[in-house]
C-alpha angles and dihedrals in degrees: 000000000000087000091048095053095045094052087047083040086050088052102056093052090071082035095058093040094048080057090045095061091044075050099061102030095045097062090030080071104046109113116255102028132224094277091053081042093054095045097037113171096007091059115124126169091261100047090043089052089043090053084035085065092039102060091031105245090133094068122094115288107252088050084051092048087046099059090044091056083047099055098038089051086064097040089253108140093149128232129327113250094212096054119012101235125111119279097246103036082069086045105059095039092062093035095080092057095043086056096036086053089036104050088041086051087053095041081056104040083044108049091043095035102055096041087046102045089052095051095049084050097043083047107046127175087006127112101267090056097046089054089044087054093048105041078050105052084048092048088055092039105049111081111245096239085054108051084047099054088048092056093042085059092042107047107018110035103023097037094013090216093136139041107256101225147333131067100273138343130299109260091011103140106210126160117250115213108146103010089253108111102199091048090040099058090036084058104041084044085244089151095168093050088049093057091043089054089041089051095041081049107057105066097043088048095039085053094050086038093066101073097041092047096044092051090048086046083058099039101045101045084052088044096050085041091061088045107052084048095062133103094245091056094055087037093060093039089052082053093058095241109163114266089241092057087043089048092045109036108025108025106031091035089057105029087056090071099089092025089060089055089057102046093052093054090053086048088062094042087057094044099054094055132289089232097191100041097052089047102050087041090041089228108167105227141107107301086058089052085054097041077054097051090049093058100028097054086227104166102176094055091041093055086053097051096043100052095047088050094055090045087053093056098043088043087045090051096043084060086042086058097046095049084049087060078044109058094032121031095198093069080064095081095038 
């Protein structure tokens, strides 16, 4: 197994500096430029070549290229030229809100998605599996701003069952200790600020949940499929093995190969920043501080984002990769 992790290990370090260099020259190419972004409307052909200078933009690529691994290498991306503040001050300030939405989201897509996939695959051509394929077919299908603004309207505004948008309420005075709402207010005994946080936080998670727990609803019914038709299966049933040994240790264990590939790539979806849904929810993390960046041409805070989200999905692959050796034994020699 040790073997196994430092070769995958040994494998992300030539991943994460190929992205590096899309990184760079991507925005590098962007038009304007970060020195017309930071002087905006002030920016004339003289004071873009004199910032230019300044930050060194005007000095040959690979130097460049160079500087900016540096700096990355350090967790120096500068300041941000919306805001002033340092790049990943903002950073970690939004990051808590974008993984308490995103692991609630998974919790969500996970615990629905697996039991309902093998249902719809132990159930075929029945009712139930007909309804699995098609909510999950819609939940794929329906765009994400769309299906939040819907339940905004449903549950907030029309019943009023559930707070519309934001973190916690206005004037709530809750005690911030680790910048996530529901665990601050469980560990200052804030109960009330805890189920504020846990209410705020539903709808936006329910919306960023859909598409992750459609795709494992997919992904898990086609993976049981393939595995109850297989000669082991028939093999241990001809045996006489309980059906609940048969379900756990030959059927599930199998069948969560593939699942578990999906749901890392949606970890690192997550991860990275649901865009729309922070921004219909008004949530505050980092997909707004992306959203922002975009916009805002703000170089300094995109490198950043671009290069965390491509850490997360290589981070989130390596673990992928290590559950794989986990659940089968055989991955280990591959």
């Amino acid at each position: 197994m040790l073997r196994f992790v430092v070769r995958r290990l040994l494998q992300v370090v030539p991943t994460l500096l190929l992205l590096s260099v899309l990184v760079f020259a991507w925005l590098r190419s962007l038009p304007g430029g970060p020195a017309a972004a930071l002087l905006g409307d002030k920016a004339t052909p003289e004071k873009v070549a004199s910032l230019n200078h300044v930050m060194g933009l005007d000095q040959p690529i690979w130097t460049q290229y160079v500087r900016f691994l540096g700096r990355a290498l350090t967790g120096d991306f500068g300041s941000s030229l919306v805001s002033g503040d340092k790049v990943m001050t903002e950073i970690g300030r939004a990051m808590p809100a974008t993984i308490e939405l995103a692991v609630m989201a998974l919790l969500i897509a996970i615990a629905v998605g697996i039991p309902m996939g093998y249902l719809a695959a132990t159930r075929r051509g029945r009712p139930l599996d007909s309804a699995t394929i098609i909510a999950s077919l819609v939940g794929v299908a329906v765009p994400v701003f769309f299906l939040g603004y819907l339940l905004k309207a449903v549950f907030a505004v029309k019943l009023g069952w559930l707070p519309p948008s934001g973190r916690q309420s206005i004037g709530l005075d809750a005690t911030r200790v680790t910048g996530f709402a529901v665990f601050d207010g469980l560990i200052t005994r804030e109960f009330d600020a805890a189920w504020d946080a846990f209410a705020h936080l539903i709808l936006p998670a329910v919306t960023v949940a859909t598409i992750p727990l459609a795709v494992i609803v997919r992904i898990t019914r086609a993976s049981v499929l393939d595995v109850l038709g297989s000669d082991y299966i028939r093999t241990a049933r001809a045996k006489g093995l309980a059906p609940v040994t048969i379900r756990g240790r030959h059927v599930l264990r199998n069948a969560l190969l593939p699942v578990s590939t999906v749901i890392g790539l949606q970890t690192g979806l997550l991860l990275a920043g649901a865009v729309l849904t922070e921004t219909v929810y008004v949530w505050g993390g980092v997909g707004t501080l992306l959203s922002e960046g975009i916009y805002r041409h703000d170089y300094p805070r995109l490198q950043a984002l671009l290069l965390m989200g491509a850490l997360v999905y290589v981070v989130v692959n390596l673990l992928v990769d290590v559950s794989y050796a986990v659940i089968d034994p055989r991955v280990r020699v591959s």
